[in-house]
N, C-alpha and C positions, 0 to 999 in steps of 0.2 A: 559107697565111698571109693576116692580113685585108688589106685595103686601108690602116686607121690604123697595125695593125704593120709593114704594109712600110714605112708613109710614117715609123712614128718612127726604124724601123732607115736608112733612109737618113737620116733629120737627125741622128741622135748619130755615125752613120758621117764626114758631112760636118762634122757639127764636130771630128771629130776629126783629120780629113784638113786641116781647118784651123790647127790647133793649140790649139782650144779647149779645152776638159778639161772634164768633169763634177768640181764641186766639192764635192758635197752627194748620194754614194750612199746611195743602201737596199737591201741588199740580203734578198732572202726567202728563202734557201735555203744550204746550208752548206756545201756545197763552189763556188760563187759565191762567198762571203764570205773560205773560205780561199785560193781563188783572188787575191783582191783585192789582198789581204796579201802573198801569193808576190807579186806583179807592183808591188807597194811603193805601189801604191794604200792602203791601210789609212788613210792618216791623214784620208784623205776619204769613209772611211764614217762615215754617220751616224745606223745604224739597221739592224738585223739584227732572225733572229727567234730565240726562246726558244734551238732546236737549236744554233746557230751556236757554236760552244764553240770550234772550232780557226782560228786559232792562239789563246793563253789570251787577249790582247789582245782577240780580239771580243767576249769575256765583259763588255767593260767597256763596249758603244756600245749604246744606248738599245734596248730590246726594242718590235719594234710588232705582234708577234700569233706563231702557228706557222707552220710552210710551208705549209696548208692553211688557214688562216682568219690575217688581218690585220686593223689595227685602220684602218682608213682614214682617220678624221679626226687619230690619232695620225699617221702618215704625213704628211697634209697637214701638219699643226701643223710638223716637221721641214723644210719647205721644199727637200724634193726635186730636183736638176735631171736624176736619171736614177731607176728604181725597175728593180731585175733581179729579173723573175720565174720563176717554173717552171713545169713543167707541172700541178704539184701546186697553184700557188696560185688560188685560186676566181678564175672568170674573171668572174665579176658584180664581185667587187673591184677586179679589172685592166682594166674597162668604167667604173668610178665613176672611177678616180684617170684614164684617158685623158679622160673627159667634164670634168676639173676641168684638164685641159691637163696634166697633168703624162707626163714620159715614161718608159714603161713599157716596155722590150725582155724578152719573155718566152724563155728559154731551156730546149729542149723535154728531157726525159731521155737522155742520150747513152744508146746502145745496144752503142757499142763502143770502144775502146783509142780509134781513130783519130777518133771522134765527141769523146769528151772531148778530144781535143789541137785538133780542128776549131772549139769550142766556147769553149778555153783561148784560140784566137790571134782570135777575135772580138771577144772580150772585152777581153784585150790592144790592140786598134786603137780600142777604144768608150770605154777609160778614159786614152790615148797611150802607151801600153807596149808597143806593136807589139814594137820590135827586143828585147824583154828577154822577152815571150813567145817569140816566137821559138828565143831562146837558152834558155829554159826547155823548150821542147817537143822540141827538137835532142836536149838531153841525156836525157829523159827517152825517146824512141825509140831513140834508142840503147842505155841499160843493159837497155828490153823487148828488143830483138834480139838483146843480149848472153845475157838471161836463155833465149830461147826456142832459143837456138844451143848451148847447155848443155844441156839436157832434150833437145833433140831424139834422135830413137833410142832412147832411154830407153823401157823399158815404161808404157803407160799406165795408174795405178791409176783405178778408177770412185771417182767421188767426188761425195758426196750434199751438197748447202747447204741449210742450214735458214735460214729469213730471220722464220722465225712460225712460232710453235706452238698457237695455237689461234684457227682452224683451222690445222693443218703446212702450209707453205706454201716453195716453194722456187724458184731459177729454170731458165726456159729458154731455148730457144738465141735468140735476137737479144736480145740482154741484154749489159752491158759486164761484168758478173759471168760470166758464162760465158765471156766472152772470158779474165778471170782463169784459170778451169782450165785453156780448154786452151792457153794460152801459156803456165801453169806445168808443163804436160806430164801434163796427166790427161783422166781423159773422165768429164762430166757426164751423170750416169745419168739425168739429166731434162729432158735436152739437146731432146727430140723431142716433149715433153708439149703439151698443147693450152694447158693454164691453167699456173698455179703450186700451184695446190690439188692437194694430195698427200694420200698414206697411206701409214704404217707399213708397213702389209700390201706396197704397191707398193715401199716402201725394201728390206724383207725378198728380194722378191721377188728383186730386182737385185742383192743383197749389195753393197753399195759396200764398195773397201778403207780408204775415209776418209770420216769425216763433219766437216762444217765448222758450227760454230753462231755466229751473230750476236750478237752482245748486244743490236742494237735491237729494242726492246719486247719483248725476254724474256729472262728469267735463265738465262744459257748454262749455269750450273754444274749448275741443276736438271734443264734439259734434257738434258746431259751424264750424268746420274742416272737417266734416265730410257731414254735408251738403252742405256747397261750392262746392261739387263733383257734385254736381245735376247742371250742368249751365242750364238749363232748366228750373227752376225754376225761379216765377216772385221773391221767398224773396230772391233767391241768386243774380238775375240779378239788382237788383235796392238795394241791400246791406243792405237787413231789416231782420237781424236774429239777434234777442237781448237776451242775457241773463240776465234773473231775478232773485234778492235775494229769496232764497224759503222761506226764513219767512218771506216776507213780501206776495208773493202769497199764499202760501198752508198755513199758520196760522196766518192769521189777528186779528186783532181786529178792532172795528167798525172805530175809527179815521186813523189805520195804515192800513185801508179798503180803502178808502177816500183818505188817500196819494198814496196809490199805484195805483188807480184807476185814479188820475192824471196823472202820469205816465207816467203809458198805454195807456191813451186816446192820451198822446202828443210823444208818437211811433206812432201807428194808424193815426193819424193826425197831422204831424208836425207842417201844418201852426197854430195850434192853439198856439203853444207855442213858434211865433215869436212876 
Protein backbone atom coordinates (compact mmCIF):
# COMPACT_ATOMS: atom_id res chain seq x y z
CA UNK A 1 0.00 0.00 0.00
CA UNK A 2 1.32 3.56 -0.95
CA UNK A 3 2.03 6.05 1.54
CA UNK A 4 -1.13 8.64 0.05
CA UNK A 5 -3.47 5.24 0.24
CA UNK A 6 -2.60 4.46 3.68
CA UNK A 7 -2.76 8.21 4.64
CA UNK A 8 -6.34 8.52 2.71
CA UNK A 9 -7.51 5.10 4.42
CA UNK A 10 -6.58 6.63 7.82
CA UNK A 11 -8.51 10.07 7.18
CA UNK A 12 -11.96 8.60 5.82
CA UNK A 13 -11.22 5.78 8.76
CA UNK A 14 -10.88 8.89 11.19
CA UNK A 15 -13.59 10.63 10.02
CA UNK A 16 -15.63 8.16 10.49
CA UNK A 17 -14.56 7.19 13.93
CA UNK A 18 -15.62 10.73 14.26
CA UNK A 19 -18.97 10.65 13.22
CA UNK A 20 -18.47 12.36 9.96
CA UNK A 21 -19.86 10.73 6.96
CA UNK A 22 -18.84 10.84 3.37
CA UNK A 23 -21.73 12.70 1.61
CA UNK A 24 -21.01 12.72 -1.93
CA UNK A 25 -19.77 8.89 -3.10
CA UNK A 26 -18.54 7.48 -6.26
CA UNK A 27 -18.44 4.52 -6.64
CA UNK A 28 -16.38 2.54 -9.65
CA UNK A 29 -17.13 -0.93 -9.35
CA UNK A 30 -20.43 -3.08 -8.83
CA UNK A 31 -20.46 -4.96 -6.06
CA UNK A 32 -19.08 -1.55 -4.11
CA UNK A 33 -22.10 0.03 -5.25
CA UNK A 34 -24.53 -2.75 -4.32
CA UNK A 35 -22.80 -2.87 -1.34
CA UNK A 36 -23.59 0.64 -0.52
CA UNK A 37 -27.24 0.20 -0.95
CA UNK A 38 -27.35 -3.02 1.40
CA UNK A 39 -25.70 -0.81 4.19
CA UNK A 40 -28.44 2.10 3.27
CA UNK A 41 -25.72 4.33 2.17
CA UNK A 42 -27.55 4.61 -1.53
CA UNK A 43 -28.90 7.95 -1.22
CA UNK A 44 -25.44 9.39 -1.05
CA UNK A 45 -24.14 7.95 -4.13
CA UNK A 46 -23.42 10.19 -6.58
CA UNK A 47 -21.96 8.38 -9.47
CA UNK A 48 -21.27 4.75 -10.41
CA UNK A 49 -19.99 3.31 -13.51
CA UNK A 50 -21.89 1.84 -16.84
CA UNK A 51 -21.85 -2.01 -14.93
CA UNK A 52 -23.38 -0.88 -11.63
CA UNK A 53 -26.95 -2.28 -12.48
CA UNK A 54 -27.84 -3.86 -8.94
CA UNK A 55 -29.76 -2.76 -7.04
CA UNK A 56 -32.15 -1.34 -10.22
CA UNK A 57 -31.79 2.12 -8.19
CA UNK A 58 -28.06 2.60 -9.23
CA UNK A 59 -29.20 2.48 -12.75
CA UNK A 60 -30.57 5.85 -11.97
CA UNK A 61 -27.03 7.81 -10.38
CA UNK A 62 -24.86 9.67 -12.93
CA UNK A 63 -22.46 7.33 -15.13
CA UNK A 64 -18.66 8.44 -15.04
CA UNK A 65 -16.84 5.99 -17.27
CA UNK A 66 -16.44 1.66 -16.89
CA UNK A 67 -14.46 -0.06 -14.07
CA UNK A 68 -11.48 0.10 -16.09
CA UNK A 69 -11.43 3.47 -17.63
CA UNK A 70 -13.25 6.65 -15.86
CA UNK A 71 -14.07 9.84 -16.95
CA UNK A 72 -11.94 12.09 -14.40
CA UNK A 73 -13.13 15.62 -14.94
CA UNK A 74 -16.78 14.14 -14.94
CA UNK A 75 -15.75 12.90 -11.39
CA UNK A 76 -14.31 16.06 -10.47
CA UNK A 77 -17.44 18.04 -11.85
CA UNK A 78 -19.68 15.67 -9.10
CA UNK A 79 -17.70 17.04 -6.07
CA UNK A 80 -16.65 13.97 -4.65
CA UNK A 81 -15.85 13.65 -0.80
CA UNK A 82 -14.86 9.83 -1.11
CA UNK A 83 -14.17 7.92 -4.64
CA UNK A 84 -14.04 3.65 -4.07
CA UNK A 85 -11.83 2.24 -6.37
CA UNK A 86 -10.76 -1.27 -7.48
CA UNK A 87 -8.20 -2.97 -8.49
CA UNK A 88 -9.47 -2.94 -11.94
CA UNK A 89 -9.61 0.91 -12.11
CA UNK A 90 -6.57 2.57 -14.12
CA UNK A 91 -4.30 3.67 -11.47
CA UNK A 92 -3.00 6.90 -13.57
CA UNK A 93 -6.77 7.80 -12.86
CA UNK A 94 -6.72 7.05 -9.18
CA UNK A 95 -3.01 9.35 -9.22
CA UNK A 96 -4.90 12.34 -11.17
CA UNK A 97 -8.11 12.48 -8.81
CA UNK A 98 -5.52 12.04 -5.32
CA UNK A 99 -3.13 14.89 -7.03
CA UNK A 100 -6.73 17.10 -7.39
CA UNK A 101 -7.05 16.20 -3.30
CA UNK A 102 -9.81 14.21 -3.82
CA UNK A 103 -10.15 10.77 -1.69
CA UNK A 104 -9.73 7.78 -3.38
CA UNK A 105 -9.84 4.24 -1.04
CA UNK A 106 -9.02 1.60 -3.63
CA UNK A 107 -10.39 -1.82 -2.82
CA UNK A 108 -8.28 -4.72 -4.07
CA UNK A 109 -10.22 -8.12 -5.57
CA UNK A 110 -11.32 -10.24 -2.73
CA UNK A 111 -10.03 -13.64 -3.14
CA UNK A 112 -12.17 -15.24 -0.68
CA UNK A 113 -15.79 -15.70 1.11
CA UNK A 114 -13.89 -14.16 4.28
CA UNK A 115 -11.92 -11.39 1.97
CA UNK A 116 -15.48 -10.16 0.74
CA UNK A 117 -16.98 -9.91 4.42
CA UNK A 118 -13.31 -8.33 5.57
CA UNK A 119 -13.86 -5.93 2.66
CA UNK A 120 -17.97 -5.48 3.55
CA UNK A 121 -17.16 -4.34 7.22
CA UNK A 122 -14.41 -1.78 6.01
CA UNK A 123 -16.60 -0.28 3.98
CA UNK A 124 -19.28 -0.26 6.55
CA UNK A 125 -16.89 1.79 9.09
CA UNK A 126 -15.72 4.32 5.92
CA UNK A 127 -19.47 5.15 5.05
CA UNK A 128 -20.81 4.96 9.41
CA UNK A 129 -22.69 1.68 9.02
CA UNK A 130 -20.32 -0.19 11.10
CA UNK A 131 -23.01 -1.97 13.41
CA UNK A 132 -25.40 -2.80 10.26
CA UNK A 133 -22.35 -4.23 8.46
CA UNK A 134 -21.82 -6.05 10.94
CA UNK A 135 -25.28 -7.51 11.39
CA UNK A 136 -25.12 -8.01 7.73
CA UNK A 137 -21.93 -10.23 7.70
CA UNK A 138 -23.15 -12.15 10.95
CA UNK A 139 -26.04 -13.36 9.02
CA UNK A 140 -24.46 -13.95 5.85
CA UNK A 141 -21.57 -16.35 7.62
CA UNK A 142 -23.90 -17.96 9.04
CA UNK A 143 -26.49 -19.32 6.16
CA UNK A 144 -22.35 -20.07 4.30
CA UNK A 145 -21.90 -22.51 7.40
CA UNK A 146 -25.22 -23.46 7.31
CA UNK A 147 -25.04 -24.24 3.48
CA UNK A 148 -21.33 -25.97 3.86
CA UNK A 149 -22.70 -28.24 6.96
CA UNK A 150 -25.35 -29.60 4.43
CA UNK A 151 -23.02 -30.64 1.43
CA UNK A 152 -20.52 -31.83 3.73
CA UNK A 153 -19.87 -35.73 3.23
CA UNK A 154 -21.61 -35.49 0.20
CA UNK A 155 -19.61 -36.67 -2.92
CA UNK A 156 -17.82 -34.11 -4.73
CA UNK A 157 -18.90 -33.67 -8.46
CA UNK A 158 -15.69 -31.87 -10.66
CA UNK A 159 -16.96 -28.85 -11.88
CA UNK A 160 -15.63 -26.64 -14.65
CA UNK A 161 -16.53 -22.43 -14.74
CA UNK A 162 -16.40 -20.77 -17.72
CA UNK A 163 -15.93 -17.00 -17.08
CA UNK A 164 -14.81 -16.21 -21.19
CA UNK A 165 -14.89 -17.88 -24.21
CA UNK A 166 -12.59 -16.38 -26.32
CA UNK A 167 -9.89 -17.18 -25.35
CA UNK A 168 -11.91 -20.16 -22.73
CA UNK A 169 -10.96 -18.91 -19.74
CA UNK A 170 -11.86 -20.14 -16.19
CA UNK A 171 -10.79 -19.82 -12.50
CA UNK A 172 -8.46 -20.98 -10.02
CA UNK A 173 -7.73 -21.65 -6.68
CA UNK A 174 -7.12 -18.27 -4.62
CA UNK A 175 -10.13 -16.84 -6.16
CA UNK A 176 -13.52 -16.18 -4.14
CA UNK A 177 -15.16 -18.14 -7.19
CA UNK A 178 -13.58 -21.26 -6.17
CA UNK A 179 -14.24 -20.67 -2.73
CA UNK A 180 -18.12 -20.76 -4.28
CA UNK A 181 -17.45 -24.54 -5.40
CA UNK A 182 -15.91 -25.80 -2.87
CA UNK A 183 -18.36 -24.50 -0.08
CA UNK A 184 -21.16 -25.69 -2.44
CA UNK A 185 -19.46 -29.17 -2.17
CA UNK A 186 -17.58 -29.69 -5.46
CA UNK A 187 -14.07 -29.62 -6.74
CA UNK A 188 -12.84 -27.33 -9.23
CA UNK A 189 -11.15 -29.12 -12.00
CA UNK A 190 -8.93 -25.97 -12.36
CA UNK A 191 -8.43 -25.44 -9.05
CA UNK A 192 -4.38 -26.20 -9.60
CA UNK A 193 -3.94 -24.34 -13.15
CA UNK A 194 -1.09 -21.79 -13.35
CA UNK A 195 -3.30 -18.95 -15.34
CA UNK A 196 -7.08 -19.12 -16.10
CA UNK A 197 -6.36 -19.56 -19.91
CA UNK A 198 -7.90 -23.07 -20.61
CA UNK A 199 -8.69 -25.59 -23.38
CA UNK A 200 -11.36 -27.78 -24.40
CA UNK A 201 -9.05 -30.37 -24.91
CA UNK A 202 -7.85 -29.92 -21.04
CA UNK A 203 -11.96 -29.60 -19.95
CA UNK A 204 -12.31 -33.02 -21.93
CA UNK A 205 -9.52 -34.35 -20.43
CA UNK A 206 -10.81 -34.01 -16.73
CA UNK A 207 -14.59 -34.85 -17.62
CA UNK A 208 -16.22 -32.41 -15.17
CA UNK A 209 -19.83 -33.65 -13.92
CA UNK A 210 -20.98 -29.77 -14.25
CA UNK A 211 -20.21 -26.96 -16.28
CA UNK A 212 -21.03 -23.53 -14.95
CA UNK A 213 -21.26 -20.47 -17.63
CA UNK A 214 -21.18 -16.69 -16.83
CA UNK A 215 -23.07 -14.40 -18.91
CA UNK A 216 -20.50 -11.73 -18.51
CA UNK A 217 -19.15 -10.95 -21.81
CA UNK A 218 -20.48 -13.91 -23.44
CA UNK A 219 -23.75 -15.50 -24.53
CA UNK A 220 -24.08 -18.43 -21.94
CA UNK A 221 -26.83 -19.97 -24.13
CA UNK A 222 -24.44 -20.28 -27.28
CA UNK A 223 -21.78 -21.47 -25.21
CA UNK A 224 -24.08 -23.89 -23.68
CA UNK A 225 -24.55 -25.07 -27.57
CA UNK A 226 -21.51 -25.22 -27.97
CA UNK A 227 -20.55 -27.73 -25.45
CA UNK A 228 -23.41 -30.15 -26.15
CA UNK A 229 -21.11 -31.09 -29.09
CA UNK A 230 -18.79 -32.94 -26.52
CA UNK A 231 -21.34 -36.01 -26.03
CA UNK A 232 -18.62 -37.47 -24.13
CA UNK A 233 -18.97 -35.46 -21.57
CA UNK A 234 -20.40 -36.61 -18.00
CA UNK A 235 -22.09 -32.42 -17.93
CA UNK A 236 -23.38 -32.91 -21.27
CA UNK A 237 -24.53 -36.74 -20.74
CA UNK A 238 -26.58 -36.25 -17.54
CA UNK A 239 -27.66 -32.41 -18.87
CA UNK A 240 -25.73 -30.30 -16.05
CA UNK A 241 -24.30 -27.15 -17.86
CA UNK A 242 -26.05 -24.23 -16.01
CA UNK A 243 -25.62 -20.74 -16.71
CA UNK A 244 -25.12 -18.20 -14.06
CA UNK A 245 -25.98 -14.53 -13.46
CA UNK A 246 -22.38 -12.91 -13.58
CA UNK A 247 -23.26 -10.51 -10.83
CA UNK A 248 -24.23 -12.57 -8.74
CA UNK A 249 -20.86 -14.97 -9.40
CA UNK A 250 -18.01 -12.49 -10.30
CA UNK A 251 -19.43 -9.52 -7.85
CA UNK A 252 -20.95 -10.52 -4.68
CA UNK A 253 -21.49 -9.16 -1.85
CA UNK A 254 -21.38 -11.12 1.57
CA UNK A 255 -25.44 -11.75 1.72
CA UNK A 256 -25.77 -11.98 -2.30
CA UNK A 257 -22.53 -14.44 -1.49
CA UNK A 258 -24.77 -16.73 0.67
CA UNK A 259 -27.57 -16.60 -1.94
CA UNK A 260 -25.76 -17.61 -4.72
CA UNK A 261 -23.83 -20.23 -2.74
CA UNK A 262 -27.21 -21.75 -2.22
CA UNK A 263 -27.67 -22.01 -5.47
CA UNK A 264 -24.83 -23.80 -6.42
CA UNK A 265 -24.77 -26.15 -3.75
CA UNK A 266 -28.44 -27.19 -5.05
CA UNK A 267 -27.00 -27.59 -8.85
CA UNK A 268 -24.16 -29.74 -7.40
CA UNK A 269 -26.50 -31.49 -5.30
CA UNK A 270 -29.92 -31.65 -6.33
CA UNK A 271 -31.32 -33.89 -3.70
CA UNK A 272 -30.66 -31.23 -1.22
CA UNK A 273 -33.15 -29.01 -2.72
CA UNK A 274 -36.05 -31.64 -2.74
Amino acid sequence: MGKRTLLASIVCLSMAASGVQPERIISLGPALTESLFLLGAGDRVVGVTVYCKRPPEARKKEKVGTVMEVDVEKIVGLKPDLVLATSLTDPKDVEKLKDLGINVITFPNPKSFSQICEQFLKLGRLVGREREAQDIVRKARAQVDSIAKIVEGLPKPKVFVQVGAKPLFTITKGSFIDDFIKLAGGKNIAEDAKTGLYSREKVLQANPDVIIITTMGIVGEEEKRTWHKYKTLNAVKNNRIYVVDSYALCSPTPLTFAETLKELAELLHPEIGR
